[in-house]
C-alpha positions as CSV (number, residue, x, y, z in Angstrom):
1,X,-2.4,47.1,16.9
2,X,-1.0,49.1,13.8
3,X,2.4,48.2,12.4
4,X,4.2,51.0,11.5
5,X,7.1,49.9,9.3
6,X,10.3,48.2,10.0
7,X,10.6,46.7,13.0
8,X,7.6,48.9,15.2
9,X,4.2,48.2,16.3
10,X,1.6,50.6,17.9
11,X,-1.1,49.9,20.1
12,X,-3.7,51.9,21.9
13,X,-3.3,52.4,25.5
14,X,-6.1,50.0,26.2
15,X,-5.0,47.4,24.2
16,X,-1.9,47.8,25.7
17,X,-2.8,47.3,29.2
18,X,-4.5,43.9,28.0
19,X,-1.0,43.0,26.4
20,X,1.9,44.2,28.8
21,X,3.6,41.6,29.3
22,X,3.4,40.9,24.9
23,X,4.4,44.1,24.8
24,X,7.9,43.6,27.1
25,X,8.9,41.1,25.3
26,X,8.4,42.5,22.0
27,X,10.3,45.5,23.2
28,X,13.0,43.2,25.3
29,X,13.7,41.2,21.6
30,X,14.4,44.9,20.1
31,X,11.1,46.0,18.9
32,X,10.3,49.5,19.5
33,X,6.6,49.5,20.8
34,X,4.5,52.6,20.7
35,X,1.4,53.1,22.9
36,X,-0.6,56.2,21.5
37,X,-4.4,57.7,22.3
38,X,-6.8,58.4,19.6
39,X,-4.1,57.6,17.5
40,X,-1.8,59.5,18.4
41,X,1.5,57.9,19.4
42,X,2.4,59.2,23.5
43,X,5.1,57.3,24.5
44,X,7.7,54.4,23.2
45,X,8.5,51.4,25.0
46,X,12.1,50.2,24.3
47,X,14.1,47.6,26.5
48,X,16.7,49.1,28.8
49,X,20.0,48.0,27.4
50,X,22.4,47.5,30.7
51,X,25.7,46.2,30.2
52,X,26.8,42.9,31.5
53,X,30.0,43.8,33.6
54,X,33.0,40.9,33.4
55,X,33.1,38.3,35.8
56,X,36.9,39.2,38.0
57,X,38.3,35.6,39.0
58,X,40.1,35.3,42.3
59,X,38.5,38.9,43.8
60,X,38.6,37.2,47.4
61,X,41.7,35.6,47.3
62,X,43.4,36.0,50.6
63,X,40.1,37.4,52.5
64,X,39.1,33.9,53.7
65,X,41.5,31.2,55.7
66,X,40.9,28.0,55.8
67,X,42.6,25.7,58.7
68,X,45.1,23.2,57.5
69,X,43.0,20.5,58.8
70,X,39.7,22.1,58.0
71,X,38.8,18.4,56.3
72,X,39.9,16.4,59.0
73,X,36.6,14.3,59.7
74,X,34.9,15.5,63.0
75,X,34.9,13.5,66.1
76,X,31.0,13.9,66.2
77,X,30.4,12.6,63.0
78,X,31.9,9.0,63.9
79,X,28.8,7.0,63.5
80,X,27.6,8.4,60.2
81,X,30.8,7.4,58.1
């Protein structure tokens, strides 16, 4: 592992293989991570930032319907209450 400055780190492909899952999460809290041969730096691994969509209240309002007595205790059930 070689840091680079700031907030990256590079490894070597093999060490990175050992450490995937390290790696992940370094990227996933923001590090950039670059994987590099001989040295050289191939590729950068860098969390995918997807945006978390607002939750829309009441969006199946009116799809379901309920009975008016859908709580009336059934006849079945007698002995169990």
């Amino acid at each position: 592992m070689t840091n680079i400055g700031g907030n990256m780190s590079q490894f070597n492909i093999y060490a990175a293989k050992a450490h995937l899952s390290l790696l992940v999460q370094k990227a996933l809290l923001g590090e950039e991570v670059i994987i590099a041969r001989d040295n050289k730096p191939m590729v950068k691994l860098v969390a995918i930032n997807i945006p978390k969509t607002k939750r829309q209240l009441n969006f199946a309002k009116g799809v379901i319907k309920l009975a008016a007595d859908f709580d009336k205790p059934l006849e079945d059930f007698g002995d169990y209450q």
